[in-house]
C-alpha positions as CSV (number, residue, x, y, z in Angstrom):
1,X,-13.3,25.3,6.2
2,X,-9.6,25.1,6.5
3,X,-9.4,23.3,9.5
4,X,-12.0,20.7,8.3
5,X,-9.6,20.1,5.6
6,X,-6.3,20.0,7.6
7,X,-8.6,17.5,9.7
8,X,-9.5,15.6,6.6
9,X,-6.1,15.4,5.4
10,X,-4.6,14.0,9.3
11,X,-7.0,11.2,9.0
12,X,-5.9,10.3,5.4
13,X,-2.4,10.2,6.4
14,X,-2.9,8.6,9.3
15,X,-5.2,6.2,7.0
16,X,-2.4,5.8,4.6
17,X,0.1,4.7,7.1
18,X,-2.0,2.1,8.6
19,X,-2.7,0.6,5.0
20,X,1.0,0.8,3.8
21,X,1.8,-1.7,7.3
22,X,-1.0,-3.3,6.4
23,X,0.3,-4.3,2.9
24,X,3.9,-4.7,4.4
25,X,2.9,-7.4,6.5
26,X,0.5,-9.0,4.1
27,X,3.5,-9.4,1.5
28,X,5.9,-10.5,4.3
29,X,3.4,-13.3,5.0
30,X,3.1,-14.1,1.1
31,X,7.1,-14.3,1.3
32,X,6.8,-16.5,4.7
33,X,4.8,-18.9,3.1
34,X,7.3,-19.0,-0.2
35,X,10.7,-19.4,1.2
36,X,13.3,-18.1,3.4
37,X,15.3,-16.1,0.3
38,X,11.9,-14.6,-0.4
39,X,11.3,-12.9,3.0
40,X,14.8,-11.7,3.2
41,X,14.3,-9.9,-0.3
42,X,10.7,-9.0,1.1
43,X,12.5,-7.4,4.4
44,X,15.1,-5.4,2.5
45,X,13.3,-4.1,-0.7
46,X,9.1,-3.9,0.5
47,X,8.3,-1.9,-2.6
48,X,9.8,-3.7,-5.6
49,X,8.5,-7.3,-3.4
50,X,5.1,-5.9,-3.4
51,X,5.1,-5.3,-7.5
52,X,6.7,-8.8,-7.6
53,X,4.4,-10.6,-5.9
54,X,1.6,-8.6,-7.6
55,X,3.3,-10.6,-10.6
56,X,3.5,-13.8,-8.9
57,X,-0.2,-14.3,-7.9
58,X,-1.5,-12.6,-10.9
59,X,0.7,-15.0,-12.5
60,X,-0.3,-18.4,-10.4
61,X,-4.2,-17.3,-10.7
62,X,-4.7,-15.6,-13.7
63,X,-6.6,-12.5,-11.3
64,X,-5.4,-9.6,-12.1
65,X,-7.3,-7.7,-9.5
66,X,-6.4,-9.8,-6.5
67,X,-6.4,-8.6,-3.1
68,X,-2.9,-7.5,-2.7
69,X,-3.7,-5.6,-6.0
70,X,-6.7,-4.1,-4.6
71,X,-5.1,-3.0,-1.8
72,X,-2.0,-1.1,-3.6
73,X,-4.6,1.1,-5.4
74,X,-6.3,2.2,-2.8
75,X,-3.5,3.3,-1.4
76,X,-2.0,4.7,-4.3
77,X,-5.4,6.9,-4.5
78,X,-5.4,7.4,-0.7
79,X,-2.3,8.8,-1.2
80,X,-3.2,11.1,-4.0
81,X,-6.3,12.3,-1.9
82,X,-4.2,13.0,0.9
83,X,-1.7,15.3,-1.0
84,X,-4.7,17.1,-2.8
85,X,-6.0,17.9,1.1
86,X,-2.4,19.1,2.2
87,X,-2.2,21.4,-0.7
88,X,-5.7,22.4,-0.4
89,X,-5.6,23.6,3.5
90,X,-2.2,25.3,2.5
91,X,-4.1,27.5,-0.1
C-alpha cells in the first residue's frame, strides 16, 4: 500500500511540474502577443504575471473561468493532492 502511494504521489509531482511549464509558457505567449515590457515582467516575476493576466482576460472577456484560469486550479489542487500523498506514504 505504501509504495502504491509513494507511486501515486511521483506521478503527481511529476504531473504538477509538467502543468506549472505548461502554464509558464502559455502566459509568456499571452505576454508575447501584448508587448515587449510585458514579457520581460512575465520572465522575471511568472507568478504575480499569471494572477495578472488572469485579471486581464477575465477583464477583456468578461469569463471568469478562462482557460488560463482553469488551468491554475488544477494545479493548485494537483498540488494539494500531491502533498496529501507525500504525507500519506510517510505515515
Amino acid at each position: 500500500m505504501r509504495g502504491t502511494i509513494g507511486c501515486l504521489a511521483m506521478i503527481c509531482g511529476i504531473a504538477l511540474w509538467c502543468l506549472g511549464a505548461g502554464i509558464y509558457l502559455l502566459t509568456l505567449y499571452f505576454a508575447y502577443l501584448s508587448s515587449f515590457p510585458a514579457l520581460l515582467f512575465t520572465l522575471i516575476f511568472p507568478i504575480l504575471s499569471q494572477l495578472v493576466w488572469i485579471y486581464w482576460i477575465w477583464s477583456a472577456t468578461g469569463i471568469f473561468f478562462n482557460l488560463l484560469t482553469i488551468l491554475c486550479l488544477v494545479w493548485i489542487g494537483l498540488g494539494v493532492l500531491t502533498l496529501v500523498f507525500v504525507n500519506w506514504a510517510e505515515a
